[in-house]
C-alpha positions in Angstrom: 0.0 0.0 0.0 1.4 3.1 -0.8 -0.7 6.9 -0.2 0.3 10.3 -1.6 -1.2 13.8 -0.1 -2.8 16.1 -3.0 -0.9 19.1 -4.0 -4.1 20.8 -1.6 -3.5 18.8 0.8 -7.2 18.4 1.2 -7.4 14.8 0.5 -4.9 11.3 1.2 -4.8 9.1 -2.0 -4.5 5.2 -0.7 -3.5 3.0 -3.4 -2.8 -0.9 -3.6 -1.6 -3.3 -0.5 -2.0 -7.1 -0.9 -4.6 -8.8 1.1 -3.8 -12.4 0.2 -2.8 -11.1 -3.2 -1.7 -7.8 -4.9 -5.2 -5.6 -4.8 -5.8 -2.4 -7.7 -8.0 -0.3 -4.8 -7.2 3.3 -4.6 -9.4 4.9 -1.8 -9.3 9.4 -1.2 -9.4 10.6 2.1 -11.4 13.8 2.4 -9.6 15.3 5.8 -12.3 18.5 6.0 -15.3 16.5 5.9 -13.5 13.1 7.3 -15.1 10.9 4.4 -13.4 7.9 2.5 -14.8 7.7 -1.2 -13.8 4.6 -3.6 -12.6 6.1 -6.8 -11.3 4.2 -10.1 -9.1 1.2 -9.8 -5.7 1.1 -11.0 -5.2 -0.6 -14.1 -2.7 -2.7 -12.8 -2.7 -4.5 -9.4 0.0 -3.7 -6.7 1.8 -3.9 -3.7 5.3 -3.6 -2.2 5.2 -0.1 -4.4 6.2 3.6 -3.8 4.4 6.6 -5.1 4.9 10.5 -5.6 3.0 13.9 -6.3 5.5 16.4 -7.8 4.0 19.9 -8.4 5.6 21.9 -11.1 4.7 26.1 -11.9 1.8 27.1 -10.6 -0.3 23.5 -10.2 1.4 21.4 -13.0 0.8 18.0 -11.5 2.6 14.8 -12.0 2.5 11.5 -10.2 4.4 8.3 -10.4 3.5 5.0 -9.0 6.1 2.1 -9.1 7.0 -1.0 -7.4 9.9 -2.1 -6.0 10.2 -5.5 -7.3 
């Protein structure tokens, strides 16, 4: 499982973890109104993975999520 903060920081973004085997989940947090919300899956299931938000000039976003194996 690996989560990443929004460039915001208004929400958490929870993605993969293994439960038995390798899961595609990605949940958002919502820390003002203190709601999780199910949003698409990732196309490809993992775990044991890292990710990143990189904001570039004013809001550019870019976000990487790789595993380690």
């Amino acid at each position: 499982m690996s989560a990443v903060g929004s460039s915001d920081c208004r929400y958490i973004y929870v993605m993969g973890g293994y439960d038995g085997a390798a899961l595609d989940l990605v949940e958002k947090y919502d820390i003002i109104s203190d709601k999780w919300e199910f949003i698409a899956p990732m196309k490809t299931k993992r775990f044991m993975h890292s990710s990143i938000l990189i904001t570039i000039n004013d809001g550019l976003e870019a976000s990487r999520t790789s595993n380690l194996f």
